[in-house]
C-alpha angles and dihedrals in degrees: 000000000000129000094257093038082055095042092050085044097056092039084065096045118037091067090062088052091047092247136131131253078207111066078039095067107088100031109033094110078078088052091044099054092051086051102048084047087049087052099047085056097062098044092245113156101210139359092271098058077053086061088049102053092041081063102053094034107051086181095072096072098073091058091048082052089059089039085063096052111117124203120181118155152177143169114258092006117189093024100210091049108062077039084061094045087039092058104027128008104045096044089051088049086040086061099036086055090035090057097049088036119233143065137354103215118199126185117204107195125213090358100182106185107001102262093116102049096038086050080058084050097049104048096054100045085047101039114014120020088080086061094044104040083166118048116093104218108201114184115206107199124188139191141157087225114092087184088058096037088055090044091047086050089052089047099211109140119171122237093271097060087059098044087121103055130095116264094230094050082045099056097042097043088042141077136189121239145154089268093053122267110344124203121248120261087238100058089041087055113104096009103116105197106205135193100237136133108217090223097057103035141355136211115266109265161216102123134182095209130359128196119213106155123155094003123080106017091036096056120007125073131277091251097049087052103053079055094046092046096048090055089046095050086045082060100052136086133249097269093005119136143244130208123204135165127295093239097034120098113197113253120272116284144070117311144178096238142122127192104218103169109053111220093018122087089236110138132183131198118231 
């Protein structure tokens, strides 16, 4: 299958899985690949024996949906913005929590690996926990991907997945082993990895602070992200924050949110 036989393909497609060409556009070799195994497995000749069996199989959409997942991943991903949530933004959640005393409650969405969630972890053992002795931080991850959920469980990342961090906070959150580096008991305590797919359930709030950065306004529909949005802003605090991607802009409409910190996708709910 060739790059404008695929592109044709998932131009077709995407919509009926309320998804968008455009999130596709950069990635989709990953998506291609997947798609070109999946056809070798059942014996198809071309894409367009694929349609045609998506037609008479209407089973087989949900596995192309899971053919169309990205994951790509890295701790500390996005560098000024965890700077950002590592000065700011977690110590004035920290007092707010501290003053009402309890739990700071964060929600990584679509957490793949793990990278994302463990980074949370990271910054506030290493920077902030001295300065709130008292606050309980509880991490709730989710993916659609039990094989990334189990790896993210075992924490053993290779070199390339912690490029970003710091040498020092790497060599003190990481250990050597025969698996790679593995992460430290004591970052991976608190963080709760669950099986769960954002467009069919979500996590029981409230949050702090929720991450939801290259998932639902990179890929899904404008439609399925004002729905999406609405159940995560359910979910926030008052003054609680939301993280997107760098290159993702909410869907049109009226919403509770500030943005706070100019040139970063740092959002907070009045």
């Amino acid at each position: 299958m060739n790059d404008a036989d695929c592109v044709e393909f998932l131009q077709w497609a995407l919509p009926r899985l309320r998804m968008r060409w455009a999130g596709f556009r950069k990635v989709r070799g990953q998506v291609c690949k997947r798609i070109s195994r999946r056809l070798k497995e059942l014996g198809l000749g071309d894409i367009n024996a694929y349609r045609s069996y998506l037609d008479k199989h209407s089973e087989e959409w949900e596995i192309l949906d899971g053919l169309c997942r990205i994951t790509i991943s890295r701790f500390h991903r996005d560098r000024k913005v965890f700077e950002c949530l590592r000065d700011s933004v977690l110590p004035d959640l920290a007092q707010a929590t501290q003053a009402a005393g309890g739990t700071l409650r964060i929600w990584s969405a679509g957490c793949a690996s793990g990278e994302e969630p463990y980074t949370i972890s990271i910054l506030w053992h290493t920077f902030l926990e001295k300065r709130f002795p008292d606050i309980t931080v509880e991490i709730i991850a989710t993916d659609t991907e039990p094989k990334l959920l189990e790896r993210a469980k075992t924490g053993h990342y290779n070199t390339s997945s912690l490029k970003e961090l710091a040498p020092d906070i790497m060599e003190a959150a990481f250990e050597t082993s025969e698996m790679g580096l593995c992460l430290n008991t004591e970052y991976r305590h608190g963080v709760v990895f669950l099986l769960s797919d954002i467009r069919s359930e979500m996590p029981q709030g409230p949050f702090d602070l929720i991450l939801c950065r290259n998932l639902v306004f990179t890929y899904f529909d404008a439609e399925m992200q004002r729905d999406l949005l609405e159940g995560m802003i359910d979910r926030l605090i008052t003054g609680g924050a939301l993280v997107i991607g760098g290159h993702e802009s909410l869907p049109l409409g009226s919403w509770p949110l500030q943005h706070p910190h100019p040139g970063l996708p740092i959002l907070r709910r009045v």
